[in-house]
C-alpha positions in Angstrom: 0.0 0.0 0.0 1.1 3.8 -0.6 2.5 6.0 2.1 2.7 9.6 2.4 5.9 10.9 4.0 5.6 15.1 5.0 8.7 16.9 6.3 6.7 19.5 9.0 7.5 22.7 9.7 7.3 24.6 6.7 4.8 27.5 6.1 2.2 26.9 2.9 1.8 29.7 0.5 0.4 30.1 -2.9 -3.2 28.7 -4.5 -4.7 25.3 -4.3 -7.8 25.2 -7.1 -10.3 23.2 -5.3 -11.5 20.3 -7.4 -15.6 19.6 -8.1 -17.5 18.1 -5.1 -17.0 14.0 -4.6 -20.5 14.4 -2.1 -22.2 16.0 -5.5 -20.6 14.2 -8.4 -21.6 11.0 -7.4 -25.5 11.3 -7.1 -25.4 13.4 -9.7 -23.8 10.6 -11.7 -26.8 7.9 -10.5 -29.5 10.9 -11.8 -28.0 9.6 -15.1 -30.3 6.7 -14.3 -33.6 8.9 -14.4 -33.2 9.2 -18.3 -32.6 8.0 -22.3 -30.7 11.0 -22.8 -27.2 12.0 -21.9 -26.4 14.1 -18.7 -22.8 16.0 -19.2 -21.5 16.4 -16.4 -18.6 18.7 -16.3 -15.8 19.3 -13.1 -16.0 15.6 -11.9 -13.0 15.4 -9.3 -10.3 12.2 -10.5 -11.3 10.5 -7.6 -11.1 6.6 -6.5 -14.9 7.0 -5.5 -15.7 8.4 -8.9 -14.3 5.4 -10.3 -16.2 3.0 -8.6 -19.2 4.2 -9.4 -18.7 4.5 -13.2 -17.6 0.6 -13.2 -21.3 0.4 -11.2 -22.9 2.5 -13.8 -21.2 1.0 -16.6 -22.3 -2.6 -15.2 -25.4 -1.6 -15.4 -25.6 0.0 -19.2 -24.7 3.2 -18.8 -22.7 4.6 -21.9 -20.1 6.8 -20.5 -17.5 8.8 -22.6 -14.9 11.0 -21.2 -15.4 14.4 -22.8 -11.9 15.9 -21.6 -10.1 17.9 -19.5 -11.5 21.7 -18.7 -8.6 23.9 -18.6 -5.6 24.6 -16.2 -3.6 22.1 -17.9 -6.5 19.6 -17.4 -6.4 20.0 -13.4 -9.7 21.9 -13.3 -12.0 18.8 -12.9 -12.9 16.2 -15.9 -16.2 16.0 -18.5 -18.2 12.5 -18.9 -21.1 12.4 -20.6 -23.5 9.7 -19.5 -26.1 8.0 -21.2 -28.6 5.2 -20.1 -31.0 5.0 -23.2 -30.6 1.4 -22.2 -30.5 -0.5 -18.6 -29.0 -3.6 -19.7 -29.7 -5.2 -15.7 -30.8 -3.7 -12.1 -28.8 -5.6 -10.3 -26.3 -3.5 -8.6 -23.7 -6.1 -7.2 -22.1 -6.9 -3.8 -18.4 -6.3 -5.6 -18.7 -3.0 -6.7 -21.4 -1.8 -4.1 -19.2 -2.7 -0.6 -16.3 -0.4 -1.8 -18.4 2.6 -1.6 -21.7 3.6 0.5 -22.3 6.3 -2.1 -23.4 3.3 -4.5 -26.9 3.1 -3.0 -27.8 6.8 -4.4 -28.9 4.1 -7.5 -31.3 2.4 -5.7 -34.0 5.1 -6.3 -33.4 6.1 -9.8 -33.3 2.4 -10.9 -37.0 1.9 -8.9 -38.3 4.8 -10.7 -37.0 4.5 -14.0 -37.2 0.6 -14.0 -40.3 -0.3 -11.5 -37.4 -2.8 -9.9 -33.7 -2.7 -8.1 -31.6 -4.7 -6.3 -28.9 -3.6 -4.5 -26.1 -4.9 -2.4 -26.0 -3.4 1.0 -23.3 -0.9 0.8 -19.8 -0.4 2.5 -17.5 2.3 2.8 -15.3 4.0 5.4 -15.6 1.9 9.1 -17.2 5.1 10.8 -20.2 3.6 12.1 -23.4 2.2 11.2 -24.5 4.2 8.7 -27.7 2.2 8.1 -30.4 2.2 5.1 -33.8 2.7 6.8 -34.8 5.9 5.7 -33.5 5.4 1.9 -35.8 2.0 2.3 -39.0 4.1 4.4 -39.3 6.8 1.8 -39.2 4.5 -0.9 -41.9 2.1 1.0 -44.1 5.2 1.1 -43.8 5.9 -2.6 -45.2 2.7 -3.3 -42.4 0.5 -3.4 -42.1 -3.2 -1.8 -38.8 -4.0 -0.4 -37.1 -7.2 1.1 -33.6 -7.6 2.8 -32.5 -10.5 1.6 -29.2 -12.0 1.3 -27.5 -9.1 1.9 -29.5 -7.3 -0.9 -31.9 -4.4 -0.7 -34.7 -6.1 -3.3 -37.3 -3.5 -4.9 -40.2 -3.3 -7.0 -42.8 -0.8 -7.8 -45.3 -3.1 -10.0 -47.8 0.0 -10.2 -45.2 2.6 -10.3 -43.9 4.6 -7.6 -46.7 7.7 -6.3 -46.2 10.7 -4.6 -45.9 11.1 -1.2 -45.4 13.1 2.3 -42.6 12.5 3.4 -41.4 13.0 7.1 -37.4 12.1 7.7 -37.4 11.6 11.8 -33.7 12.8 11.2 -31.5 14.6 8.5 -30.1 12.2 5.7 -28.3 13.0 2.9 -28.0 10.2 1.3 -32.1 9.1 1.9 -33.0 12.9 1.0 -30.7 12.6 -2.4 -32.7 8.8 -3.1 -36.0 10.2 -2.4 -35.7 13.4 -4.3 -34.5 11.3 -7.6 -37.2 9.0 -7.4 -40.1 11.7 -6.5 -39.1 12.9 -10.2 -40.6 9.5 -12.1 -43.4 9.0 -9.7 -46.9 9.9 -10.2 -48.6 13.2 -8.4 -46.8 14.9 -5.9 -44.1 13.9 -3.7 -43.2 16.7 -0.4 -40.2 15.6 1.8 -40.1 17.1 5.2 -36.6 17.7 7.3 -34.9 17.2 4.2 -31.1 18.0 4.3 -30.2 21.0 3.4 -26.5 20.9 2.3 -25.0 22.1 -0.7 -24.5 19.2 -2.6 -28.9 18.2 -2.5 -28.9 21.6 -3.5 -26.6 20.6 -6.7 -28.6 17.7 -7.2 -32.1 19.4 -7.1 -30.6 22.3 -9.6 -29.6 19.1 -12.4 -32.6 17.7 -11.6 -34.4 20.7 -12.8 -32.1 20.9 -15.7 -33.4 17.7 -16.8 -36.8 18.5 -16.5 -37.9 18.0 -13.2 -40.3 19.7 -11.0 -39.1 20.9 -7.9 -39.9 24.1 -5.2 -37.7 24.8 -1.9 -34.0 24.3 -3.1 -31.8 24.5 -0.5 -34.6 24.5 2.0 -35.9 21.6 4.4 -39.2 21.4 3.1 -39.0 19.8 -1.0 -42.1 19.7 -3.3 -41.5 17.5 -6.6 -44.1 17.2 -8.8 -43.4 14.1 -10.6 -43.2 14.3 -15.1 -43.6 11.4 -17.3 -40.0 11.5 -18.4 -36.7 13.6 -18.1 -34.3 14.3 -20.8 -30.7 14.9 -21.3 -28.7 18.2 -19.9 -25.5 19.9 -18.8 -24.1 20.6 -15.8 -21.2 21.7 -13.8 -20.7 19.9 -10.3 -20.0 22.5 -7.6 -16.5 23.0 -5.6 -16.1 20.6 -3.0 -16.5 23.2 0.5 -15.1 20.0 2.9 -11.7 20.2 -0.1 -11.8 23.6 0.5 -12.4 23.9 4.8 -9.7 21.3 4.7 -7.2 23.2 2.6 -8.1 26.6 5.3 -7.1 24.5 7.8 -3.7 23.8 6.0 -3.5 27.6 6.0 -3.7 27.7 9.7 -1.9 24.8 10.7 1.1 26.0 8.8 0.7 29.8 9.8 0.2 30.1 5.8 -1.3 32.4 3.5 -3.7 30.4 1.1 -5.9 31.3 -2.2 -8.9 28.7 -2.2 -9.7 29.0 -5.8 -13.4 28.3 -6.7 -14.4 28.0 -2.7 -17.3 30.4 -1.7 -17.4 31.2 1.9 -21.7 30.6 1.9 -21.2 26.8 1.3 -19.1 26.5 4.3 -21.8 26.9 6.8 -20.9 27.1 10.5 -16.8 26.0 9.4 -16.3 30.0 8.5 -17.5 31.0 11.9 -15.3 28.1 13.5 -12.2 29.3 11.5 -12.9 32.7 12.4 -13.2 32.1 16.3 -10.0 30.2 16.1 -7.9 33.3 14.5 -7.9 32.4 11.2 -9.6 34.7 8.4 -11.1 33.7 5.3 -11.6 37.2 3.0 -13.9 36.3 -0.6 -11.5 37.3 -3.4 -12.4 37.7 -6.9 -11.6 33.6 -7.6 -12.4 32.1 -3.9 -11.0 32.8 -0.5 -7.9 34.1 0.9 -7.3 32.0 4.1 -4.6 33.4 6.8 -4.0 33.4 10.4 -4.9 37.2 11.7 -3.2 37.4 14.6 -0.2 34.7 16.3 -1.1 31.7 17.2 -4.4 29.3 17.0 -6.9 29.6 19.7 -9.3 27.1 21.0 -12.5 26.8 20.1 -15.3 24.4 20.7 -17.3 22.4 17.7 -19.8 20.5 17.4 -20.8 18.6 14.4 -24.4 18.6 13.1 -26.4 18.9 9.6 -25.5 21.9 7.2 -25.5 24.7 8.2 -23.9 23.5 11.5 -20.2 22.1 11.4 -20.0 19.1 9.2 -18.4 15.9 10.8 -16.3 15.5 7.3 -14.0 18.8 8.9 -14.3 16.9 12.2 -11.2 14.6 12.1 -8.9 18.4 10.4 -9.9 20.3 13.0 -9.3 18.1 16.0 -5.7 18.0 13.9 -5.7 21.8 14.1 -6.7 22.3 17.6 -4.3 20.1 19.1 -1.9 22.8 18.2 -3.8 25.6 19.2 -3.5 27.8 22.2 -6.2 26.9 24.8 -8.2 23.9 25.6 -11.1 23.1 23.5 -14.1 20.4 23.0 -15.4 19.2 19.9 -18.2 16.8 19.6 -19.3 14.4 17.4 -23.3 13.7 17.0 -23.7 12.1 12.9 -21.2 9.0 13.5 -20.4 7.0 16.3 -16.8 6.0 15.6 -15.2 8.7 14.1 -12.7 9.3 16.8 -10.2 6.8 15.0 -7.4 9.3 14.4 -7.4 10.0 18.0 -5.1 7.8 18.9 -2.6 8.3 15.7 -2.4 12.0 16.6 -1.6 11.3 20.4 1.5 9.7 18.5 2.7 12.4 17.5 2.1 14.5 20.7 -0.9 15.7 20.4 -3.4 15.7 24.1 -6.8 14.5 23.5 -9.0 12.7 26.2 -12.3 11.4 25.0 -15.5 11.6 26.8 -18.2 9.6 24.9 -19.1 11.5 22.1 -17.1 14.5 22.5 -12.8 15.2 22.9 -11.0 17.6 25.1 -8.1 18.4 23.3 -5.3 20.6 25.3 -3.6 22.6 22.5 0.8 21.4 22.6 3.4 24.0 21.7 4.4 21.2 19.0 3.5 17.9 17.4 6.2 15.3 16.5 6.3 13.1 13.6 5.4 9.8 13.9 4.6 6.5 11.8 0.8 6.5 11.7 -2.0 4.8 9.4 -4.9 6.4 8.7 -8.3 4.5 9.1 -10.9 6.4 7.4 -11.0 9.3 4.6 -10.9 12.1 6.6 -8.9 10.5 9.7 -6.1 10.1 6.7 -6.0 14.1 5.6 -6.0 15.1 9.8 -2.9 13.3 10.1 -1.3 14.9 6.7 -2.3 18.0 8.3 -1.1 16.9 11.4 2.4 16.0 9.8 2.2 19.5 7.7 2.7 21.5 11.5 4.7 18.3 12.9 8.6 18.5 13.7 10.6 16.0 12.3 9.4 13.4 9.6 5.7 11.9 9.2 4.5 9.0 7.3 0.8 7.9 6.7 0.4 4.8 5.2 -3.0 3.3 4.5 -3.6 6.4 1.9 -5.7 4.9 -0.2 -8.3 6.0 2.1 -7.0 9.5 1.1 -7.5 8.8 -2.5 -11.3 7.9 -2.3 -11.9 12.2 -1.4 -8.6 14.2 -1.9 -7.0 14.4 -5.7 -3.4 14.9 -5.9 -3.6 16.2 -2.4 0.6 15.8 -2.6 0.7 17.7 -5.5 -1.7 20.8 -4.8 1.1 20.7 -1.1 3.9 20.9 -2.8 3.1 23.7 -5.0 2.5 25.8 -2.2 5.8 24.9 0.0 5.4 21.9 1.3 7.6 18.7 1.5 5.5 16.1 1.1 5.9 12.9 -1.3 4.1 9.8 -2.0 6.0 6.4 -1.6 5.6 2.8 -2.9 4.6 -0.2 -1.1 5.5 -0.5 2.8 
C-alpha cells in the first residue's frame, strides 16, 4: 500500500484550485439513471470513489464517454457524458457496491425509472453504522415493496412509484438525495419534510431541474416534486467541494500560511467560516475564492460540534481536531452524525498531540508542537487530519494506508507541494 511521508515545519503559500464536489458528483452521476438522454457532467473530481461508481454505472448500461479535461492544464476537474438510453440489468452487485456507501444513491433512480432494483448493502469508510432505513421508508411510502434478503436491498414498484409526504425523523443526505430522484418518475406529488439542506442536495435538485424536473424549496428543508412522465438529457457543472476547501483553510492555519482557495465560496461552508474565524484564522472572498490566513499569532481554541448543514460538518471533524491540538487553549469538539469517528485519535496522540475522549465528544489541550510519527490512517478524513497533522509536525511523518485518502482528496501531494510543502508519495510499505 502507498505512504505519504511530509517533512513539518514549513509555512504553505500560494493557490490550491479546489476540485468539483466527490458528495455532488456521485449522485449526480446515478441521476444519469432517471433518463434516455445524456447528462454531461462537467468538473468531476479524478477521484477513487468516482471510479467506482462509473464501473457500477457501466455494469449496469450506462454509456459513459470522457469528454476531456477543462482547462488549467487539465487539473480543473474532468467531463463525462452519461447515457442510459438502455439499462442492460438492475442488479447493482455486492463487488462494486461494498467499496463505496455512495453506490446506494442508485437504488431510487433504478425503482423509478425501472419499477425494480436490487442492490447490495453498501460499505465504505468503518465510521459507524450508517444504516439504510430511511433510503428503504421513503421508498416504502412511494409505493415500493422491499425485502432484505441476502445481503441485498430487493425492490419493485409493480404499479409505479406515487407521490408522497414524506417526514425524515432525522437529517439524511444520502435518503434525501434517493427520495428526491425518485419523486421525479413518480406519479402526483411527492413533499419531503426535514430534508437536508446541504450544498450538494442543493446541486442535485438544480440538475434535476435541468433535466426537467419539477421541484420548489432548493436548498430549504421542506422539498415539493411534482413528478413528469420523463426527463431528458442536460448539462451541468458539479459545484466545488466546501469539505476540499475547509480542509485546505485549515492547512492555512496549521502551517501559519497564506492560502488562495480557488473556486471556494465562503456561503457553502456553513458554521466551518465561523469556527475558523473564532479560532484566528480569516477567510476574505476574493475575486476567484478565498484568501485564508491566520490574523493574529497563534491558534486559539475553540469548541465544535458537528451537526447537519448549516452547522459544522463531521467531514472537517477529524482536520480540526488535527488543528486544535496545536492551538493555544483547551477546546471540546463533539461528534453527534457518527459513532466511531474518533479513529485518528489515537494516531495523533502519536505524535504529541493531548486529546482525552468523553463519549461523544474530545477535550483536546492545545501542545506548543507535534512530533512526527509513523501513523495509518483508518478512514478518509482521519487520513487528511494526520497529513495535516504531519504539515505543523517537527521531524518526519508518514501515513500509510492512503488509499483512504484517494477515495476524497485528488493529488492532495501535488496541490502541497506547490505551495511549500515537503510532502511525497512512496511505494509499497
Amino acid at each position: 500500500m502507498d505512504r505519504i511521508c511530509i517533512g513539518g515545519g514549513r509555512r504553505l503559500q500560494g493557490e490550491i484550485r479546489i476540485g468539483g464536489a466527490k458528495n455532488a458528483a456521485l449522485p449526480l452521476m446515478a441521476a444519469s439513471l432517471l433518463t434516455e438522454g445524456t447528462l454531461r457532467l462537467s468538473n468531476l473530481p479524478h477521484l477513487a470513489d468516482i471510479t467506482t461508481l462509473v464501473r457500477l454505472l457501466t455494469t449496469l448500461g450506462v454509456g459513459i464517454e470522457m469528454n476531456g479535461h477543462a482547462g488549467d492544464g487539465g487539473h480543473a476537474g474532468r467531463t463525462l457524458d452519461l447515457c442510459a438510453a438502455e439499462i442492460a440489468q438492475t442488479e447493482a452487485p455486492y463487488d462494486l457496491v461494498r467499496k463505496m456507501r455512495a453506490s446506494v444513491l442508485v437504488l431510487g433512480p433504478l425503482l423509478a425509472r425501472c419499477g425494480r432494483a436490487r442492490v447490495s448493502l453498501p460499505g465504505g469508510c468503518a465510521i459507524g453504522t450508517r444504516p439504510v432505513d430511511m433510503h428503504i421508508g421513503a421508498l416504502e411510502q412511494m409505493g415500493a415493496e422491499i425485502e432484505l434478503a441476502n445481503g441485498y436491498v430487493e425492490a419493485t414498484a409493480p404499479k409505479g412509484l406515487k407521490g408522497a409526504h414524506i417526514v425524515f425523523n432525522m437529517t439524511s443526505v444520502g435518503a434525501t438525495e434517493n427520495a428526491l430522484m425518485a419523486a421525479t418518475l413518480a406519479q402526483g406529488t411527492t413533499i419531503i419534510e426535514n430534508a437536508a439542506r446541504e450544498p450538494e442536495v442543493a446541486d442535485l435538485a438544480r440538475c434535476l431541474q435541468a433535466m426537467g424536473a419539477h421541484i420548489d424549496g432548493i436548498g430549504t428543508d421542506r422539498l415539493e416534486i411534482e413528478g413528469v412522465d420523463a426527463l431528458h438529457g442536460a448539462e451541468h457543472a458539479v459545484i466545488a467541494d466546501r469539505i476540499e476547501a475547509g480542509t485546505y483553510a485549515i492547512a492555512a492555519a496549521i502551517t501559519d500560511g497564506d492560502l488562495e482557495l480557488v473556486g471556494a465560496r465562503l456561503g457553502e461552508l456553513g458554521a466551518v467560516g465561523e469556527a475558523l474565524a473564532g479560532a484566528g484564522l480569516s477567510m476574505e472572498e476574493t475575486p476567484r475564492g478565498l484568501r485564508a490566513r491566520r490574523t493574529n499569532g497563534r491558534i486559539a481554541g475553540v469548541d465544535v460540534m458537528t451537526e447537519p448543514f448549516p452547522g459544522f460538518p463531521t467531514d472537517l471533524q477529524a482536520q480540526t481536531m488535527a488543528l486544535m491540538a496545536t492551538a493555544e487553549g483547551a477546546s471540546m469538539i463533539t461528534e453527534t452524525i457518527f459513532e466511531n469517528r474518533f479513529m485518528h485519535v489515537p494516531e495523533l496522540m502519536r505524535m504529541g498531540a493531548n486529546i482525552n475522549l468523553h463519549g461523544g465528544s474530545a477535550v483536546v489541550r492545545g501542545v506548543a508542537r507535534l512530533t512526527g510519527a509513523p501513523v495509518m490512517a483508518t478512514d478518509l478524513r482521519a487520513s487528511v487530519s494526520l497529513v495535516l497533522a504531519g504539515l505543523a509536525a517537527e521531524g518526519e511523518t508518514v501515513v500509510s494506508r492512503v488509499y483512504h485518502l484517494d477515495r476524497g482528496y485528488e493529488r492532495v501531494e501535488e496541490k502541497l507541494a506547490l505551495c511549500g510543502a515537503r510532502i511525497e508519495r512512496l511505494g509499497d510499505e
